[in-house]
C-alpha positions in Angstrom: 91.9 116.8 131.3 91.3 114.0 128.8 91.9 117.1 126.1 95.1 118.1 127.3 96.2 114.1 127.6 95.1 113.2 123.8 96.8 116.8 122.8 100.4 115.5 124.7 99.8 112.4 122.9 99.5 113.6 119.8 102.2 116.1 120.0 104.1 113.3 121.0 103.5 111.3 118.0 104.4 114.1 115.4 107.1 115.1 117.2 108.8 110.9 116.9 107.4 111.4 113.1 109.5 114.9 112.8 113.0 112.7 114.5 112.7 110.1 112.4 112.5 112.6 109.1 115.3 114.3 110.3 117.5 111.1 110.7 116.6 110.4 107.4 118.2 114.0 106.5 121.3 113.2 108.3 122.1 110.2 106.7 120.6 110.7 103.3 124.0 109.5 101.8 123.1 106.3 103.4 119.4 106.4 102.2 120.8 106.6 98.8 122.9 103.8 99.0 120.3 101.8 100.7 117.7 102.6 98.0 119.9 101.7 94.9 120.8 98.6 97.1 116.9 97.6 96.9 116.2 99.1 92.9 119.6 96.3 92.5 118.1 93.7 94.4 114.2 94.1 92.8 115.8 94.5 89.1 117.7 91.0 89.9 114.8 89.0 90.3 113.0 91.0 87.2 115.7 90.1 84.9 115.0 86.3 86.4 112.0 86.1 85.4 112.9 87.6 81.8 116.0 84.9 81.4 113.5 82.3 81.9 112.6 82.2 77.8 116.1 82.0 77.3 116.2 78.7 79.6 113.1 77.0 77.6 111.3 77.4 80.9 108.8 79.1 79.8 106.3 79.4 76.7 104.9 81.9 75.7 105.2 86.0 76.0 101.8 86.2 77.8 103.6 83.5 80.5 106.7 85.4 80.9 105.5 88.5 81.5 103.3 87.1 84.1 106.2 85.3 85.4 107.9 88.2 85.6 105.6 90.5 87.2 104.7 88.0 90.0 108.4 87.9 91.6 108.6 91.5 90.6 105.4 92.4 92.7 107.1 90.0 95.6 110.5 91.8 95.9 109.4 95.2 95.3 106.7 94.3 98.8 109.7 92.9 100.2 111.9 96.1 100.1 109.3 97.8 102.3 108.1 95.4 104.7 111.1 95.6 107.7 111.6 99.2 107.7 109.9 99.6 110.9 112.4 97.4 113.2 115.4 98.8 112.0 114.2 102.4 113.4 114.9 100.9 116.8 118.5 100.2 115.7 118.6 103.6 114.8 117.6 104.8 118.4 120.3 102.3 120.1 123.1 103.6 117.3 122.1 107.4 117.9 122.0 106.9 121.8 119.0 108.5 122.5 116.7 105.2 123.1 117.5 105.8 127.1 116.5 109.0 126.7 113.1 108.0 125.1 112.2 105.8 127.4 112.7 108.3 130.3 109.9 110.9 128.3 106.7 110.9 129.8 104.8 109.6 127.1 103.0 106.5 126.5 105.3 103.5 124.8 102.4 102.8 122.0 102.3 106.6 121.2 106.4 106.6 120.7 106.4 103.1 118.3 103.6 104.3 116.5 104.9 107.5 115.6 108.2 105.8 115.1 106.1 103.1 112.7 104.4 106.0 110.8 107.1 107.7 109.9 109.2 104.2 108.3 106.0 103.3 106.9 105.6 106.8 105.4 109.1 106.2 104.3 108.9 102.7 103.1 106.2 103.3 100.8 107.8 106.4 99.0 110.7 104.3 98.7 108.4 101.3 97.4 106.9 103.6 94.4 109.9 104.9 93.6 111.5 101.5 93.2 108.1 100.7 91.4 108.5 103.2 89.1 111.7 102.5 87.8 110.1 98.9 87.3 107.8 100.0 84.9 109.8 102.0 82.7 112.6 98.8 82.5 110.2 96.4 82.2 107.4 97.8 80.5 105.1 95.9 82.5 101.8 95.4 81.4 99.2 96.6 84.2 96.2 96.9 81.9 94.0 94.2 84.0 95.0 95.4 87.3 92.7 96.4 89.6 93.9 99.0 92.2 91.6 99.6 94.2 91.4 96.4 95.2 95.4 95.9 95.9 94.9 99.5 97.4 92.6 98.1 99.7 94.6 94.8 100.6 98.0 96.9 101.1 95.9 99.3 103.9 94.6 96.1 106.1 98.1 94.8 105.8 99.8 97.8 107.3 98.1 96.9 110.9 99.6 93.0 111.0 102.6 94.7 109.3 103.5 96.9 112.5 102.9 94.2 114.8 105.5 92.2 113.2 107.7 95.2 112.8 107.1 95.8 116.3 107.6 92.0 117.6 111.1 91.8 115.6 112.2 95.4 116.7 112.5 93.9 120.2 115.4 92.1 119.3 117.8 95.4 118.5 116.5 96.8 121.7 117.6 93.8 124.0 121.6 93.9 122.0 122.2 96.3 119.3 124.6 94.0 117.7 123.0 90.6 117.5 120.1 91.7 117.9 120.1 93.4 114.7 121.7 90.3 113.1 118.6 88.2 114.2 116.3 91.0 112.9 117.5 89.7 109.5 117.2 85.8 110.3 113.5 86.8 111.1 113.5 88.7 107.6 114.9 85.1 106.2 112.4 83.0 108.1 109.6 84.9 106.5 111.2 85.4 103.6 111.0 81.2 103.1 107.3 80.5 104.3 105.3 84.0 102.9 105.4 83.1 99.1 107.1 86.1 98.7 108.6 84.5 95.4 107.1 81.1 94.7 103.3 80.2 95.9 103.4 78.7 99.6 101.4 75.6 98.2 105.4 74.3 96.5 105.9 74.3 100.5 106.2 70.8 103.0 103.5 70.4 105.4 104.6 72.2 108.4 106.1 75.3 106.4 103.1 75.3 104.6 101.2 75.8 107.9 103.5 78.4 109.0 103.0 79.9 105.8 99.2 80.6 106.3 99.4 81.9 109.4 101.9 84.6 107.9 100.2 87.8 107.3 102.6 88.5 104.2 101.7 85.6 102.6 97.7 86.8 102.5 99.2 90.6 101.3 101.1 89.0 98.5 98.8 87.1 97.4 96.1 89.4 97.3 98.2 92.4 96.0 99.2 90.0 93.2 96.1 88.5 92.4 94.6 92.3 91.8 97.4 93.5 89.6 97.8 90.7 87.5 94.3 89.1 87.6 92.3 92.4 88.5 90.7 90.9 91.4 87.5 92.9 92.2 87.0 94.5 95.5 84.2 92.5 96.9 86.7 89.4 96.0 89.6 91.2 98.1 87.3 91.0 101.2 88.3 88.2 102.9 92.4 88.4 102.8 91.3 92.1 104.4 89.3 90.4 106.6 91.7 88.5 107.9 94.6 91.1 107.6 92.4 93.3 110.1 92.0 90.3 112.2 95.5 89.4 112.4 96.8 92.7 112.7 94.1 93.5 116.1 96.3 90.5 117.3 99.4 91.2 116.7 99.9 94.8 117.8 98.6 94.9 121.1 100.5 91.6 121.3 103.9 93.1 119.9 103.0 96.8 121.8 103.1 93.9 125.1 105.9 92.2 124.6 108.2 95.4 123.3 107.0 96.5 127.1 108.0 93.6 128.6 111.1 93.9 126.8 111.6 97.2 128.2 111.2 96.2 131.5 114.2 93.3 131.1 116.5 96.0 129.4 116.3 98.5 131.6 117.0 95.9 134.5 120.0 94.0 133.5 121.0 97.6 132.3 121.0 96.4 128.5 120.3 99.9 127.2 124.2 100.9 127.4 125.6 101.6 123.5 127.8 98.4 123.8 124.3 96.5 124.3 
């Protein structure tokens, strides 16, 4: 019996992995626009960093270049980070998020399929971008230590659903705002994470937000082992607490996205018009 309810599960799981590939199909046209609107965005802040010489900000080639592969390393993380809450979008724009709900399957097996797939996603999209990066920039990688950032990246991807999780709750309760406050969460984080200055330029209490941000420990880390090659027994503790904080924060999101569910489906919030 247990057999039979894992193999449903599991079928279940692939199958939300399979959907979310073939919306990906559909609008590929989009998915190309999308992509070139992040390689844009990322090459923005790289070409920053390289105007800096030209400002008398900064001395030195050595400098630069490690300028310019810190904000580099902080937008190109940043392109992949919120994939997972706009597949909820998706669901309400397709239609078929009633549908979902009324499958007998659990709700954790549907948003974790749904989060493998745009993580899967997101990180093909990432090392494209990345890439693209290195041939431009000809960035100099020759200390980095993968392994390490390999290993920081992995523990981050569990705090990273949670949070993709928690702010894909916001789309499901209004399609419209809802997605508009999906991005002022992406803005809120965006300011205390150190995604491109170090959280430590930050006032007391966004300082304190900042280090209970899980982003601002996968930054930091990732950053520290590509352009500092820190070693893998050094990477322990920002995976430590990346594990930590992300045994918190899906169960928590997993809760709340149910409790979510249970308001939608009440005040009948699951119609297209939201």
């Amino acid at each position: 019996m247990i057999g039979n309810t894992l193999r449903w599960e599991l079928n279940a799981f692939t199958g939300f992995i399979e959907r979310q590939k073939n919306l990906y199909r559909r609008y590929w046209a989009w998915e190309a626009v999308w992509l070139l609107y992040n390689l844009v965005s990322v090459l923005s802040i790289g070409y920053l960093a390289s105007g800096l010489s030209t400002l008398g900000l900064e001395s030195g080639q050595t400098n630069l270049q490690q300028a310019q592969l810190y904000l580099l390393v902080g937008a190109l993380l940043w392109t992949y980070f919120f994939e997972i809450a706009f597949a909820i979008t998706w669901e309400r724009w397709e239609g078929t998020i009633e549908y979902t709900f009324m499958a007998p399957i659990r709700r954790i097996t549907h948003l974790l399929g749904m989060c493998a797939a745009s993580l899967i996603y997101g990180i093909a999209r990432a090392a494209l971008i990345g890439l693209a990066l290195v041939f431009l920039f000809k960035l100099d990688l020759s200390h980095a230590n993968y392994w390490a950032a390999l290993a920081i990246f992995a523990a981050a991807t569990l705090p990273l659903l949670g949070l993709g999780i928690f702010t894909s709750i916001l789309p499901l309760l209004s399609p419209e705002k809802g997605e508009q406050m999906a991005f002022a969460v992406q803005g809120v984080l965006l300011l205390i994470s150190g995604v491109y200055y170090p959280i430590t330029v930050l006032p007391g209490p966004l300082h304190l937000a900042g280090i209970l941000s899980p982003l601002t420990y996968t930054l930091d880390g990732v950053r520290q082992s590509l352009l500092h090659g820190l070693s893998l027994t050094g990477a322990l503790p920002d995976v430590a607490i990346l594990l930590v904080m992300g045994v918190i924060l899906v169960p928590a999101s997993v809760w709340c996205f149910g409790r979510a569910e249970v308001r939608a489906k009440r005040l009948g919030l699951l119609k297209r018009s939201g």
